[in-house]
DOLO-503496 format. One record per residue (C-alpha): residue number from 0; x, y, z; residue in three letters. Coordinates in nm, 2 decimals, decimal comma, always signed. Each point is the difference from the previous one (the first is absolute). Layout:
<atoms>
> NUM;X;Y;Z;Ala
...
</atoms>
This chain:
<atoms>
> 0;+15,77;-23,88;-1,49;Unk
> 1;+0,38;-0,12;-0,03;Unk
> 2;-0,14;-0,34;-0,06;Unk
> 3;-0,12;+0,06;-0,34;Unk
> 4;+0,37;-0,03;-0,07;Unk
> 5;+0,09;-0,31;+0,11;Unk
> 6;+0,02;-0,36;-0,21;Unk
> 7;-0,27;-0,20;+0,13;Unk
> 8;+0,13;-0,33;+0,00;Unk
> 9;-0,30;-0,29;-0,05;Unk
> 10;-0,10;+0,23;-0,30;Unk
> 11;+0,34;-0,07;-0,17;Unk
> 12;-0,05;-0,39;+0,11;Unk
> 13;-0,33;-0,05;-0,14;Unk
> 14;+0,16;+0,19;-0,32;Unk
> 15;+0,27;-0,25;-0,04;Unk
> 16;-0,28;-0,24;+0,05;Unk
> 17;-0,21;+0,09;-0,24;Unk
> 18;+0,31;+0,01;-0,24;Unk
> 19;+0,12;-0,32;+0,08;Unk
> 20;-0,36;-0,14;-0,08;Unk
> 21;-0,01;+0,16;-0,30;Unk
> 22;+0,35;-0,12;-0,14;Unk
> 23;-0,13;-0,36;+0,12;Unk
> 24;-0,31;-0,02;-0,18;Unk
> 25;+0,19;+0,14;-0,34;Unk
> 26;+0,24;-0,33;+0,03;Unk
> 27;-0,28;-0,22;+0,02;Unk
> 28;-0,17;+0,13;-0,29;Unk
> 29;+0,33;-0,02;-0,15;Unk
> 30;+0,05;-0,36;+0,10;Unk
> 31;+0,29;+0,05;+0,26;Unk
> 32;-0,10;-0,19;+0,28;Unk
> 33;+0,33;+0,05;+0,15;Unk
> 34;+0,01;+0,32;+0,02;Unk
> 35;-0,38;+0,02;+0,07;Unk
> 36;+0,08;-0,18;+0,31;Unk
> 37;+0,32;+0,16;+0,14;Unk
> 38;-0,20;+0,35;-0,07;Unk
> 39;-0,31;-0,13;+0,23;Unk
> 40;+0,26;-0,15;+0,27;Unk
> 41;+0,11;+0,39;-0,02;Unk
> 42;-0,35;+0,14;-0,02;Unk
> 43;-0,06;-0,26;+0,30;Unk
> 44;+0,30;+0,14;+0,27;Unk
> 45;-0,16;+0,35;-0,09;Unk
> 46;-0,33;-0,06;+0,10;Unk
> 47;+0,13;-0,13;+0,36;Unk
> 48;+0,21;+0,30;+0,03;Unk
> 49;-0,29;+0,24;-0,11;Unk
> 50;-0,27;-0,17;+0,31;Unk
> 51;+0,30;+0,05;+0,24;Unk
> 52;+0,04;+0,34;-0,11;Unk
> 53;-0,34;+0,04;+0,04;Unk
> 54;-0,03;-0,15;+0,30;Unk
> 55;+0,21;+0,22;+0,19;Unk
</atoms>
């Protein structure tokens, strides 16, 4: 019951995730490459950190 209240973690990962993908593909289409590739380098670190959140 008291859980409902708590942050789940890997949800707020795989948000930033899915934010960080989304911001990358918008620089591609907008021709940064740059910045398309620091934001999947970003979007990259996430992912590791959400499977060892899930893992555990």
């Amino acid at each position: 019951m008291f859980g409902l209240f708590k942050s789940n973690p890997v949800k707020a990962l795989k948000k930033e995730y899915e934010r960080k993908l989304e911001a990358a593909m918008k620089a591609q289409r907008n021709g940064d490459m740059r910045t398309h590739s620091d934001l999947m380098t970003e979007a990259d670190e996430l992912y590791k950190r959400l499977l060892q959140q899930q893992q555990e």
